[in-house]
N, C-alpha and C positions, 0 to 999 in steps of 0.2 A: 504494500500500500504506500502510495507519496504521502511521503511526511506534509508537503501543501495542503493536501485536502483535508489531513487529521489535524492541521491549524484550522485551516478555515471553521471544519467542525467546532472545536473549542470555542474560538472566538463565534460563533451562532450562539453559541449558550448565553454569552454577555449581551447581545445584541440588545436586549430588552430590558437591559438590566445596569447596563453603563453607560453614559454619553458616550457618542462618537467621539468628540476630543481625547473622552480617555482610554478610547483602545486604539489610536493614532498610531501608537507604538508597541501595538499585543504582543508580537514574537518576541519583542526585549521586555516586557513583564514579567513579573513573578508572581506565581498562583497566589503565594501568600496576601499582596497585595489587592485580589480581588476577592479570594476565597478565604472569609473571613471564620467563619463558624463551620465547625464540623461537619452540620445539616447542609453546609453548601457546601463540602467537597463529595458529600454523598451525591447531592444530587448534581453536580457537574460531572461525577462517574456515570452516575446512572442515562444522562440526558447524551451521552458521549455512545455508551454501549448500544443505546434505542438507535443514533445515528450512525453507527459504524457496521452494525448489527452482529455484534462480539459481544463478548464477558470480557472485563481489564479483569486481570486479577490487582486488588488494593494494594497488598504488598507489595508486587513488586512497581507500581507505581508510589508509592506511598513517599518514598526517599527522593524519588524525583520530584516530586510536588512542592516540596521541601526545600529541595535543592540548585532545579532548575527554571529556565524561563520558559516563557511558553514556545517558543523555538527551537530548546532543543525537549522539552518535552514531546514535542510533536513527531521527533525524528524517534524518539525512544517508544511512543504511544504505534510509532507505525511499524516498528520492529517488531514488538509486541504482537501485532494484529498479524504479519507476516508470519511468524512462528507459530502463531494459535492455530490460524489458517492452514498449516501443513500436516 
């Protein structure tokens, strides 16, 4: 899967949710920064899985969320999807 369309995916979850000013720069965000409360990183998994039509597994997303932006989360979310997929 292109890491491109598992951003765009992500960044559709904010659409509704952030001004456009502040996802100007999504792929240099950090989840942290938007995903404030637990209840929204559930449901940013959840709303991601419905669109990608996959399971994440948390764990091994969990430390990326964490740790990276939403850019290269994208690259890491679409590895993921490629390994589940085989």
């Amino acid at each position: 899967m292109d890491s491109e369309l598992a951003l765009s995916v992500m960044k559709g979850y904010f659409a509704d949710r952030q001004p456009a000013e502040a996802l100007a720069a999504f792929p240099e965000l950090s989840p942290r920064d938007l995903l404030k409360e637990s209840l929204d990183i559930v449901d940013f998994i959840a709303y991601v899985e419905e669109e990608l039509g996959c399971e994440i597994d948390i764990a091994q997303l969990g430390v990326a969320l964490l740790n990276m932006n939403f850019g290269e989360l994208a690259v890491d979310l679409s590895r993921l999807v490629v390994e589940q997929r085989e």
